[in-house]
N, CA and C of each residue as an Amber inpcrd file, in Angstrom:
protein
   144
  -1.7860000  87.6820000   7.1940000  -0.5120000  87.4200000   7.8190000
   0.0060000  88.6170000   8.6310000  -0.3100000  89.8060000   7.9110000
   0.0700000  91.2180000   9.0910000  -0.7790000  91.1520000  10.2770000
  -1.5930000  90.6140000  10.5000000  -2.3530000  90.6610000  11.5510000
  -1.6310000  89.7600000  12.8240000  -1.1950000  88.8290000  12.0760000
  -1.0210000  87.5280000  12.9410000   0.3280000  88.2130000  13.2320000
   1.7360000  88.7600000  12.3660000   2.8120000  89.0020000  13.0920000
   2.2040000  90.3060000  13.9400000   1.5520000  91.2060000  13.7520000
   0.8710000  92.3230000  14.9080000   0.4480000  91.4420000  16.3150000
  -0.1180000  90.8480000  15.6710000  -0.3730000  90.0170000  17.5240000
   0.6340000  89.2580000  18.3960000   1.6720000  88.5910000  17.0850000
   2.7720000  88.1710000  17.7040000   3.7650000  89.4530000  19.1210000
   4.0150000  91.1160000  17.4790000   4.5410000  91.5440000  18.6980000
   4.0280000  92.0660000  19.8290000   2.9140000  92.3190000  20.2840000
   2.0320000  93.0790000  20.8880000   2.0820000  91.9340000  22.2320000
   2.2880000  90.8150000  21.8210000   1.9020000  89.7870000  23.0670000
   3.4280000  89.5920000  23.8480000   4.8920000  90.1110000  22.6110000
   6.1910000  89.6630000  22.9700000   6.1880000  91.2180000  23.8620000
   5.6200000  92.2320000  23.4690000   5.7670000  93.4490000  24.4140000
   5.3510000  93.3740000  25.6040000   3.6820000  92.9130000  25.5430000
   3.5510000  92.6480000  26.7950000   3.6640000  91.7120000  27.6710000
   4.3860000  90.6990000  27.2660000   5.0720000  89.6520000  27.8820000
   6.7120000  90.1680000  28.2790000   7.0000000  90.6950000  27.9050000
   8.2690000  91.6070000  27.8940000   8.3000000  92.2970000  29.5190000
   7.0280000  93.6180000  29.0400000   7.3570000  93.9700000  30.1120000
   6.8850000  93.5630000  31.3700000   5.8130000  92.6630000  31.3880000
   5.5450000  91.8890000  32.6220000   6.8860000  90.9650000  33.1090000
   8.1930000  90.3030000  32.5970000   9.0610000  89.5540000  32.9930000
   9.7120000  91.0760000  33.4530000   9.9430000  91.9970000  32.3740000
  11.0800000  93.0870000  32.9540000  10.5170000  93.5140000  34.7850000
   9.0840000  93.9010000  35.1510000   8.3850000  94.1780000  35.8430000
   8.9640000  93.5010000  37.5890000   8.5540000  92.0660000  36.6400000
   8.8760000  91.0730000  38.0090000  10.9600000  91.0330000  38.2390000
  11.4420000  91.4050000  37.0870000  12.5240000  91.4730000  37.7010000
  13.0250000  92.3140000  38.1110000  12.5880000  93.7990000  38.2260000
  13.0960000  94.4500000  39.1610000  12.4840000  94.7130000  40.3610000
  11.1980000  93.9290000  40.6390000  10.2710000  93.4840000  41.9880000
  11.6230000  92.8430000  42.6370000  12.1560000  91.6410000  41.6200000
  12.8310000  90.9150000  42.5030000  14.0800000  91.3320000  42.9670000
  14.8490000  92.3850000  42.0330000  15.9740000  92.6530000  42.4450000
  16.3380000  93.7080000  43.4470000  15.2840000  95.0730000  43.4410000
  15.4340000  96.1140000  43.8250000  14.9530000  96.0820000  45.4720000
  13.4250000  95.2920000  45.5740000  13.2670000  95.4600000  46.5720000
  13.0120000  94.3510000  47.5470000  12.9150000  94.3000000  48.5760000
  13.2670000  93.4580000  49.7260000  11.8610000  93.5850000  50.6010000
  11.7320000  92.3760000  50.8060000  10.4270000  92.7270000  52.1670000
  10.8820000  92.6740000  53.2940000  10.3800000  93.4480000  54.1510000
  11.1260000  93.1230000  55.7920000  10.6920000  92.6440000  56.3580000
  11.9310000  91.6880000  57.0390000  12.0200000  90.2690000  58.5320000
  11.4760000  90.8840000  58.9670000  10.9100000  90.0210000  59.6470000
  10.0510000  90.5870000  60.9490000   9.8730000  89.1570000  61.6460000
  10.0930000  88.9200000  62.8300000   9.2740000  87.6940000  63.7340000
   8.1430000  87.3800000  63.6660000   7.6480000  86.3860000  63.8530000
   6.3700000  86.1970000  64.1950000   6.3060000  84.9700000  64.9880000
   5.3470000  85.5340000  66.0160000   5.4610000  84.3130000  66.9290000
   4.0550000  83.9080000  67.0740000   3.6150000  82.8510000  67.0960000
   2.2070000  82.3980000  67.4650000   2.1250000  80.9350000  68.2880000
   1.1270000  81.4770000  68.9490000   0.4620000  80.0760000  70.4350000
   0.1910000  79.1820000  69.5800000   0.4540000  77.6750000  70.1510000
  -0.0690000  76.6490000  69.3790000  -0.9370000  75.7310000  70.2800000
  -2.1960000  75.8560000  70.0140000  -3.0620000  75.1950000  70.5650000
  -2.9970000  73.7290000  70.7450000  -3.5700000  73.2820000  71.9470000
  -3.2390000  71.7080000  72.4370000  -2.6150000  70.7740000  71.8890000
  -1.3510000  71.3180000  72.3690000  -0.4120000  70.5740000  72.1440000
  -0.0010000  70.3810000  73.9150000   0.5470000  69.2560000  74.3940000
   1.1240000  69.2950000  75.6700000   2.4690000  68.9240000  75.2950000
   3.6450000  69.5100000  76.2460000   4.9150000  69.5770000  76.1180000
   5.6840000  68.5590000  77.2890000   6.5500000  67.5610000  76.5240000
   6.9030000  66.7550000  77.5740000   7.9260000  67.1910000  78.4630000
   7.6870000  67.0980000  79.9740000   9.0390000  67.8560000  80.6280000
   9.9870000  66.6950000  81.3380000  10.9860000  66.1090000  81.1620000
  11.9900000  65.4200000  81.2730000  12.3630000  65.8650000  82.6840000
């Protein structure tokens, strides 16, 4: 039974800090806008 609660916490740690991880990925940092523009191949455009 010590074995089994040892694996319990070992998996709540590293489950722990992989959620803590991703939440300060998500909070702290930001990726930057940027445009992007790309050609779109054959397509023809109707002109009115």
């Amino acid at each position: 039974m010590p074995s089994l609660i040892r694996f319990l916490v070992v998996c709540s740690l590293l489950g722990g800090i992989v959620v803590g991880g991703l939440y300060v990925l998500a909070e702290y940092f930001e990726p930057e806008t940027k445009e992007i523009s790309k050609a779109i191949r054959d397509i023809k455009l109707k002109r009115d």
